[in-house]
Backbone as numpy.savetxt, mean C-alpha at the origin, in Angstrom:
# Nx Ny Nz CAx CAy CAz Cx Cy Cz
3.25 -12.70 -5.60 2.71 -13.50 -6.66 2.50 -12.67 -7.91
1.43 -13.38 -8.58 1.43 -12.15 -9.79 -0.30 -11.83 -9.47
-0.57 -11.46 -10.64 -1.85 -10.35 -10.91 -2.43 -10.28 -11.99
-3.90 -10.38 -12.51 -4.31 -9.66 -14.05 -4.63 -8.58 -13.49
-4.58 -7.49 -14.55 -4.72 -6.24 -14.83 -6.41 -6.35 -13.99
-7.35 -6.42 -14.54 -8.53 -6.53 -14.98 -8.76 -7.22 -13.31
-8.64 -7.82 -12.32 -8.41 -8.58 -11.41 -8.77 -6.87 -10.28
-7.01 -6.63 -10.77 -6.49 -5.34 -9.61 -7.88 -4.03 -10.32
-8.39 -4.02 -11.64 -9.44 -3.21 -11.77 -10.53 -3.20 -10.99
-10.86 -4.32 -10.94 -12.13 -4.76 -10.00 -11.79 -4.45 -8.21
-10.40 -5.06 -7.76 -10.32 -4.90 -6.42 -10.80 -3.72 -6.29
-9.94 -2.83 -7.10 -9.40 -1.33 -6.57 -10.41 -0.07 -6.92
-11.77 -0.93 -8.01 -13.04 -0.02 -8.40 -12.49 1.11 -9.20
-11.50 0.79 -9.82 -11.08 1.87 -11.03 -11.01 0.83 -12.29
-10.91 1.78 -13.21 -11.10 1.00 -15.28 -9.53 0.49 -15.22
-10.18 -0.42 -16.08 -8.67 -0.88 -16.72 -7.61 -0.09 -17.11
-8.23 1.47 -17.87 -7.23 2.35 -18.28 -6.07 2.80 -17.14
-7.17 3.27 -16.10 -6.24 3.69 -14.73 -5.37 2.57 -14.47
-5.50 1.42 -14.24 -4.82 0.46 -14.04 -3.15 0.15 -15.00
-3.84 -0.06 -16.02 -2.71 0.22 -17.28 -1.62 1.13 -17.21
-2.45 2.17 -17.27 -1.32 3.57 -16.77 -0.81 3.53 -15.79
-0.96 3.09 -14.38 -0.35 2.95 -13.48 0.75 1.48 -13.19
0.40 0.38 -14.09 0.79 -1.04 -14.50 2.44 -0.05 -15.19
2.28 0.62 -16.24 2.96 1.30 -17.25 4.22 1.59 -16.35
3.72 3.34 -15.55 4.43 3.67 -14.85 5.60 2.66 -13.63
4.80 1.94 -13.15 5.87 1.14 -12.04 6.31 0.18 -13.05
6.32 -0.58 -14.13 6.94 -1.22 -14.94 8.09 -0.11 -15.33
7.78 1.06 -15.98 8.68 1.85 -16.30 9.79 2.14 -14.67
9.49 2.32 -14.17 10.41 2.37 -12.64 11.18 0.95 -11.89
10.54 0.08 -12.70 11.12 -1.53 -12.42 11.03 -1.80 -11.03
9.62 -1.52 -11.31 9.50 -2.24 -9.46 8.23 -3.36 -10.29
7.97 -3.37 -11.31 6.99 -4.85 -11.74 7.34 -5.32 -13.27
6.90 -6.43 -13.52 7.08 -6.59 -14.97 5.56 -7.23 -15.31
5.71 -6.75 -16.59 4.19 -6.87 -17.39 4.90 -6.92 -19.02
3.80 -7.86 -19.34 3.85 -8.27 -20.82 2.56 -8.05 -21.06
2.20 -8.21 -22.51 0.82 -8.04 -23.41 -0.26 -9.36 -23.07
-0.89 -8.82 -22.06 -1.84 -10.33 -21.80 -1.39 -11.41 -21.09
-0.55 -10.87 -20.18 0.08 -12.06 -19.25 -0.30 -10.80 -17.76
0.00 -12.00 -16.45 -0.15 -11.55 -15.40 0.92 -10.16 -15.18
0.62 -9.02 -14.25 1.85 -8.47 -13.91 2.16 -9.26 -12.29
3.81 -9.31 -12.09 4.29 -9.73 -11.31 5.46 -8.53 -10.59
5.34 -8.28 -9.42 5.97 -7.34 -8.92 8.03 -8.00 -8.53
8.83 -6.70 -9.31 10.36 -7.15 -9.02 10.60 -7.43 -7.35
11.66 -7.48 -7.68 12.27 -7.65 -6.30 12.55 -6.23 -5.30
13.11 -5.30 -6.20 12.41 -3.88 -5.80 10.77 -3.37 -5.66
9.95 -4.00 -6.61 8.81 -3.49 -6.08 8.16 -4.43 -5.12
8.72 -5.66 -4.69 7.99 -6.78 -3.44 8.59 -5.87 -2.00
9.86 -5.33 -1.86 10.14 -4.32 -0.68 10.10 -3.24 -0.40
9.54 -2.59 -2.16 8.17 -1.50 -1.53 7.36 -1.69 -1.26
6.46 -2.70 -1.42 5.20 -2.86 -1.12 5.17 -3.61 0.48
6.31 -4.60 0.60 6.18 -4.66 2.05 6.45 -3.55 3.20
7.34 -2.67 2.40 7.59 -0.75 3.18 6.18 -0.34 3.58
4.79 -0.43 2.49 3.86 0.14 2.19 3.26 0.07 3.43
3.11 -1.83 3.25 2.29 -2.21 4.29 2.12 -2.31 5.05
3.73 -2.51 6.16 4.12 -1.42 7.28 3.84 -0.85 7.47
4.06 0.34 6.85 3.62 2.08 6.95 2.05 1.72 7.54
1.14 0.95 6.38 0.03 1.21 6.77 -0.33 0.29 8.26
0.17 -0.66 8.32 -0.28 -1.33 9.71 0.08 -0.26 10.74
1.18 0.41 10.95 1.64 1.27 11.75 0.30 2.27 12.30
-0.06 2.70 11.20 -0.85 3.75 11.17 -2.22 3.25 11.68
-2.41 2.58 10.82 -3.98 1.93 11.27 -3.93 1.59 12.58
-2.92 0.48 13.04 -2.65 0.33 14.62 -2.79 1.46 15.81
-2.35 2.25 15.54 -2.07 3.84 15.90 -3.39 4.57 16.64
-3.65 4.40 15.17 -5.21 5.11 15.17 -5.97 4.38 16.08
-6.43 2.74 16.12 -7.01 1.99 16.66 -7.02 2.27 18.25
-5.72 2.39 18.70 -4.85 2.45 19.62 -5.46 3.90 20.16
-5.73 5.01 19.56 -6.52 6.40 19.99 -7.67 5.97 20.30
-8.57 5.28 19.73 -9.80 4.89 19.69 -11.06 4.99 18.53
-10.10 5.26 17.68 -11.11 5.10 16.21 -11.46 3.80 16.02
-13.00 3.92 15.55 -12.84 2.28 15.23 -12.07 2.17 14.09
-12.80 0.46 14.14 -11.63 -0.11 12.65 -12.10 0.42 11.59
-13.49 0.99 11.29 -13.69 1.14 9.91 -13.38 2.49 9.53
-13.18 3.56 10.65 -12.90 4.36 9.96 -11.19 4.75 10.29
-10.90 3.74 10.78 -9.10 3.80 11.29 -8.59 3.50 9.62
-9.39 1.74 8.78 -8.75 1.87 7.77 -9.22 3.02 6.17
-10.26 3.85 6.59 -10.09 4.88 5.68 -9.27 5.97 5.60
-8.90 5.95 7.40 -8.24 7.72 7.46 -6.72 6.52 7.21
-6.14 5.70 7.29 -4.88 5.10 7.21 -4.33 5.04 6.13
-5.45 4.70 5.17 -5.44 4.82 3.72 -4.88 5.93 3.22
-4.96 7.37 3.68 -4.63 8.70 3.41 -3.48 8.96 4.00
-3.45 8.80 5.13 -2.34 9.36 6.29 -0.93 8.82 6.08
-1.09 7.34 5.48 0.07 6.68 5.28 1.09 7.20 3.81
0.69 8.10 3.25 1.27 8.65 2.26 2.62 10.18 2.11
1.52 10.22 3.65 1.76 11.82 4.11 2.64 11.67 5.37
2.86 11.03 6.11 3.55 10.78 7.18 5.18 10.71 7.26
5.60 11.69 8.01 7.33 11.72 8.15 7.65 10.59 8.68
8.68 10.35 8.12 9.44 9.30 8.75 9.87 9.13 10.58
9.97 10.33 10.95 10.14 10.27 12.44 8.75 10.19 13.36
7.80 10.84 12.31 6.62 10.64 13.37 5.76 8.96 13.30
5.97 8.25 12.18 5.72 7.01 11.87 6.57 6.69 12.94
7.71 6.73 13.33 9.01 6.00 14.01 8.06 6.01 15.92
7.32 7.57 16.21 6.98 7.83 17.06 5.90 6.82 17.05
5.06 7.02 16.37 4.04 6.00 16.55 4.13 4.52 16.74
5.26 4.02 16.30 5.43 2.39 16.57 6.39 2.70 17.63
6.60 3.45 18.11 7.26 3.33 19.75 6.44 3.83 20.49
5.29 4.46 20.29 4.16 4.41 21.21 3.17 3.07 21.41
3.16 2.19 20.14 2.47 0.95 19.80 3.50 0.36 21.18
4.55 0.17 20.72 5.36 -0.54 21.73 4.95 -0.74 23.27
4.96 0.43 23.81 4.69 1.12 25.06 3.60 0.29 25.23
2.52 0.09 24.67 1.18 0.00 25.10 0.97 -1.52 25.20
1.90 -2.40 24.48 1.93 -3.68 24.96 2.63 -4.08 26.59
């Protein structure tokens, strides 16, 4: 869907500036488009990064859960971990998720 600036400020507990600048940057990379006072709306490249993202992070959080962290602090350390994570060991972890069903 789309988004105000000022919206994603509030979710995310950072200023509008941070927001902007970061609005800027992925507009400049064409994964969103933004105009002057209109919603931003994410491209078609940036809707299958962000579903990549969210993967990544369910993976992880699942993972963790799955060790025995609780949930609240499964989704802080997931928040971090999902940035940093190789591609083969993410791969390991949803074939360990697997297993356990």
């Amino acid at each position: 869907g789309e988004c105000r600036v000022l919206d994603l400020a509030r979710y995310f507990n950072v200023s509008h500036v941070t927001v902007s600048r970061i609005v800027k940057r992925l507009h400049d990379e064409k994964l969103l488009i933004s105009s002057p006072y209109k919603p931003v709306r994410l491209t078609d490249a940036g809707a299958k990064l962000a579903k990549r993202a969210k993967e990544r992070h369910a993976i992880v959080l699942d993972f963790l859960i799955a060790l025995g962290v609780d949930k609240a602090n499964a989704e802080i350390d997931s928040e971090g971990i999902e940035h940093y994570i190789g591609s083969k060991t993410l791969t390991a972890m949803k074939r360990f998720l697997k297993s356990q069903k």
